[in-house]
N, C-alpha and C positions, 0 to 999 in steps of 0.2 A: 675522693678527697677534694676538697675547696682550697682553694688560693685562699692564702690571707688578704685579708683587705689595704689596701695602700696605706691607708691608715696605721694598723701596724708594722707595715715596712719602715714606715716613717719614724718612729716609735722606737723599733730594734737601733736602726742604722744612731738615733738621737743620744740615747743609753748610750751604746758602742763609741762613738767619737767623745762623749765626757767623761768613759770611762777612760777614753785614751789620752783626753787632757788631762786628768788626773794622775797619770803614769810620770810622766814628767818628773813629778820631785815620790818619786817611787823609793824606798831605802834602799833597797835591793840594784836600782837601778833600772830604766827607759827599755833596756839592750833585755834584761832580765824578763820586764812585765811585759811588754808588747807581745812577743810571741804566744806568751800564757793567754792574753788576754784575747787572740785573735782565736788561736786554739780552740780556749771555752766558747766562744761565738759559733766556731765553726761546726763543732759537733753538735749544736744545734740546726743548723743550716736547714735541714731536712724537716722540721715541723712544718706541718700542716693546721691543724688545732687549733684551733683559734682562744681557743682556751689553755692550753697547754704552753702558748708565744705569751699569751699576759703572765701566766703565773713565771715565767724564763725573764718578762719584763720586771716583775716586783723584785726577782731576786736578786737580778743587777742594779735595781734600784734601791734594794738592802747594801751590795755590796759596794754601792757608791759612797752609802752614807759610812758604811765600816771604814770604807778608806780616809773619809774626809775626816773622822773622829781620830784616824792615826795621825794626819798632817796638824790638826791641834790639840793633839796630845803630844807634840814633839815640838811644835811653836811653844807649847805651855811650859815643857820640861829645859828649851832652850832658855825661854825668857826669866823663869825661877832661878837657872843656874847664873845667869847673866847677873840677875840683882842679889842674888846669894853674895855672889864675886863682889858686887860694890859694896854692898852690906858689911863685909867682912876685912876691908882696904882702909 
């Protein structure tokens, strides 16, 4: 089997830490997703495949955008309730 290319190291580790800034305003909570998130990482750990580490990168890179579509869909449902509230004062 072959080493991935630094390249992709670089890549895994890039995904991993925005997904970890992401965690931040988690609903669930920091304490909640961090473990999950290092978990689903780690059980990868062991690819070698270099094709098999890209298609591990698109999915985190799916699940980046799932999360970012929750932080504005929850900014969205904040800011509707907020001027609902002055709309109706």
């Amino acid at each position: 089997m072959a080493t991935p290319t630094p390249e992709l190291r670089h890549q895994v580790i890039r995904i991993y830490k925005e997904l970890l800034f992401l965690g931040r305003e988690y609903p669930l909570g920091y304490e909640y997703y961090r473990p999950r998130l290092h978990k689903a990482f780690a059980s990868q750990a062991s690819l070698r495949d270099e094709e098999k580490i890209k298609q591990g990168i698109k999915r985190a890179e799916f699940v980046k955008k799932e999360i970012e579509a929750l932080y504005y869909l929850k900014r969205y449902r904040t800011l509707r309730q907020r001027y609902d509230e002055m709309a109706s004062a």
